[in-house]
N, C-alpha and C positions, 0 to 999 in steps of 0.2 A: 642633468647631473649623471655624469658616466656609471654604470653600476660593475662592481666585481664579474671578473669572468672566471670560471672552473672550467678544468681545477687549476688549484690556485696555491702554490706556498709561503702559508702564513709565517714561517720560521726558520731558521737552521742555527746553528750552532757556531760559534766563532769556529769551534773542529773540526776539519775535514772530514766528510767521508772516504776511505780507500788512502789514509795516510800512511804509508808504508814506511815514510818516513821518522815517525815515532819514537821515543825513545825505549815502550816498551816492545817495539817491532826486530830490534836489535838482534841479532843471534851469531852465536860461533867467535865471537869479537873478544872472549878472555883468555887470559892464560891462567894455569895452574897457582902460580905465583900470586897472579891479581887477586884471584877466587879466595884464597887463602889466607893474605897478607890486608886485602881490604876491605873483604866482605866475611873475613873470618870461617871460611867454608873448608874449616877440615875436617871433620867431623859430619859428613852426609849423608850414609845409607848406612844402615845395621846387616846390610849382605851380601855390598860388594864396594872394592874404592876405586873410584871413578880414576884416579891418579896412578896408584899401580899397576892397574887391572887387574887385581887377584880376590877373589871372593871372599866374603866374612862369613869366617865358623865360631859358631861357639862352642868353649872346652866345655864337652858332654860329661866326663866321666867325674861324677861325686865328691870322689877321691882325693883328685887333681887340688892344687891350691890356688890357682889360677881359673876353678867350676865359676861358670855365671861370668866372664869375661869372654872379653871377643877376638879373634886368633886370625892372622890373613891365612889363607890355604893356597888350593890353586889356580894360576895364571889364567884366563881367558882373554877372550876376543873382545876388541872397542863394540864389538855389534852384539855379542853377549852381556856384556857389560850392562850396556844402555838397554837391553831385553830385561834385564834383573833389575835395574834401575825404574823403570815403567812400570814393574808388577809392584813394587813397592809404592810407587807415586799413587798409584792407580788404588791399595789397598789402604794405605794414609786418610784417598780421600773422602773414606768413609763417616768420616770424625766430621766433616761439613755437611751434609747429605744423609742425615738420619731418617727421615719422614718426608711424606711427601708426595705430590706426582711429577715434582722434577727432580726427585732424589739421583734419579739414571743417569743423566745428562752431561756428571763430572766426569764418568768414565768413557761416556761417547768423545767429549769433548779431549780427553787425554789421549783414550786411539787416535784421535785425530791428526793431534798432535806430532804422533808415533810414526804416524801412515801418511798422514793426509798431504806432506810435504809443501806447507803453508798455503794451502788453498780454503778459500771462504768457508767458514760453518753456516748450514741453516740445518734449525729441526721443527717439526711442527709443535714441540713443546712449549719451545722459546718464542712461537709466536701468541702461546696460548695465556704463559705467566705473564707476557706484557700485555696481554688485553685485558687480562685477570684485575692486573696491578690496574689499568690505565682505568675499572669503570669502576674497582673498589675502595678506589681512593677521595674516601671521605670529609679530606680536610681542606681547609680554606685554600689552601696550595694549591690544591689538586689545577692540573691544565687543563683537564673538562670542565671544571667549573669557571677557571680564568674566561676560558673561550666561550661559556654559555653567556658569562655575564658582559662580554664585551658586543656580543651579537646585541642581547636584547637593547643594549645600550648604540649604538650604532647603526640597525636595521632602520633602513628608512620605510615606514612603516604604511606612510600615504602610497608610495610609488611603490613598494612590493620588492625591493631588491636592497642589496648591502653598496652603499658606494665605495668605489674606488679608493676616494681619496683615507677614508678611513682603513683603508688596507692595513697600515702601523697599529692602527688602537688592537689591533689584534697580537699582535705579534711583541708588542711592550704588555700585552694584558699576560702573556705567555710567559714572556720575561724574568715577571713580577711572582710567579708561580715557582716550584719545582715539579722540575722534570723526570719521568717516571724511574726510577732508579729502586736496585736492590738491594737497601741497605738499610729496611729494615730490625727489627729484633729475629722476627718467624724466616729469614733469609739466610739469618749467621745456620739453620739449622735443614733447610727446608732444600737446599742445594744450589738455589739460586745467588745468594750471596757469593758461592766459591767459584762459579761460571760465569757470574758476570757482575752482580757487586754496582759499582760503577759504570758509567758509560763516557763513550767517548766522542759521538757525533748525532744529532739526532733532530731528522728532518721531517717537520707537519705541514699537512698539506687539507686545505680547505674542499672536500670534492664538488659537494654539491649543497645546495643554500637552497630549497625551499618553502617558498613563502606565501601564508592565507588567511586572510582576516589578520587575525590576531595570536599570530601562530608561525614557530619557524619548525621545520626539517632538515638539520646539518648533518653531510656525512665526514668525517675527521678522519685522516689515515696517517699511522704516525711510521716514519720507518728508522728505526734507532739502530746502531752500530756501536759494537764495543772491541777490545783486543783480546786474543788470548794468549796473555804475555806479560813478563813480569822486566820492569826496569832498576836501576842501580838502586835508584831511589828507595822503592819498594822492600828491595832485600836488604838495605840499611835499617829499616825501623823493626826496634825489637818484635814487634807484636807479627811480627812475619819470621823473622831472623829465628826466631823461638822454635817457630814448627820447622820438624823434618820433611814435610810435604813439599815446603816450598824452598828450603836448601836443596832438594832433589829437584825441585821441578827449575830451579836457574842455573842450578851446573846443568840440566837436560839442553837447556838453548840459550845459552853463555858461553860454555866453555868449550875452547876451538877443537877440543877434540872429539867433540858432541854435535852441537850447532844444531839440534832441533829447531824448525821455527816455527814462532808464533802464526797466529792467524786473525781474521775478523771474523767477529760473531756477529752473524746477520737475525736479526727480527723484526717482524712489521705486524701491524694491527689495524681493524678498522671496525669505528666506533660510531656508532650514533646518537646523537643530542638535540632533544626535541625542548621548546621552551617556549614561553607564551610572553608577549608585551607587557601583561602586567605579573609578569611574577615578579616577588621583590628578589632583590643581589642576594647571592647565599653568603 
């Protein structure tokens, strides 16, 4: 009986890695009109209109009857514009990203944006909250657990190796699971929920299988991929439509006189899971 050769990819995702094709990959493709008339985006920054180009003042003086109201001033540049527009996106996103060791990550990820001119993200943070996520996940979900319990169950135990043909019972044990994602409750607050939240492709890969007595050694390497990008879809549902972060951050790579673009957020992890023949299923 043929035994598993490593490494070896137990998984991937109906979703492409490197899909650029996306819909939240999209940028520079509205007009004023659209933003406005169908995604209700008049109303975007408190200090500059991305439409006029002229900056928002607020009437300082007391007095005035018009004090506490917002007033256009003067004209600037599309590249001024979008420079006042980023320091706002960028100070909004403070409000997701209160606590933390990836509280940073929102604002790396928005220079990114600003700068990076839709080139891949990697930071060593994001590979560290997904390893974080991938070993302190507890629940019967969890895909360390799907894959520990598929092994004990599967390892041919006389002959010392994982057959072949059981290669699926791995990859439907995977299936059957959820995959490591931040969307959490500590996520809406921790930074991770606003930088990645969601994911969008996410490939495991079986490295190394070994085998003794009554005893296995697996090393699991997972390499997950998300966008950093927002679709039509997205900015339709009130619970986004609401906040000024993200009115700002879709006229930034929507609206064709903008067209910031998105990017892919890369992180990888690798984990190990050690398990015995007769442990019982968790």
């Amino acid at each position: 009986m043929a035994a598993l050769q490593f490494p070896c990819t137990i998984f991937t995702t109906q979703n492409r890695m490197d899909d650029y094709s996306a819909k939240d990959m999209r940028c520079g493709d509205l007009t004023e009109a659209q933003l406005k008339t169908h995604y209700h985006l008049v109303d975007v920054s408190t200090r500059a209109n991305p439409y006029t180009l002229t900056k928002i003042t607020p009437f300082n003086q007391p007095q005035s009857m018009f004090y506490g109201s917002r007033g256009e001033g003067e004209k600037i540049t599309r590249q001024q514009c979008a420079a006042i527009l980023f320091d706002e996106f960028r100070l909004l996103s403070r409000l997701f990203s209160v606590y933390g060791p990836y509280n940073h990550l929102i604002e790396k990820m928005i220079g990114h944006m600003q700068n990076g001119n839709g080139k891949p993200f990697r930071n060593i943070s994001l590979d560290r909250a997904l390893k974080d996520h991938i070993l302190n996940d507890r629940t019967e979900n969890s895909t360390m657990t799907k894959i520990k319990n598929a092994l004990i169950e599967n390892i041919d135990w006389v002959n010392k190796h994982y057959p072949e043909k059981d290669k699926d019972e791995l990859r439907k044990a995977i299936l059957s699971g959820k995959l490591p994602k931040f969307d959490r409750f500590q996520d809406n607050f921790n930074g991770m929920g606003i930088t990645v939240h969601d994911t969008w492709a996410t490939h495991i890969t079986l490295k190394s299988l070994h085998i003794s007595n009554d005893s296995y050694r697996a090393v699991v390497h997972y390499n997950v991929q998300d966008h950093f990008g927002l679709d039509v879809d997205d900015i339709s549902k009130f619970k986004f439509n609401q906040f000024r972060f993200f009115r700002i951050w879709f006229v930034l790579q929507r609206y064709n006189q903008f067209g910031f673009k998105p990017f892919m957020t890369n992180m990888e992890a690798t984990v190990e899971i050690i398990g015995g023949r007769n442990e019982s299923k968790n």
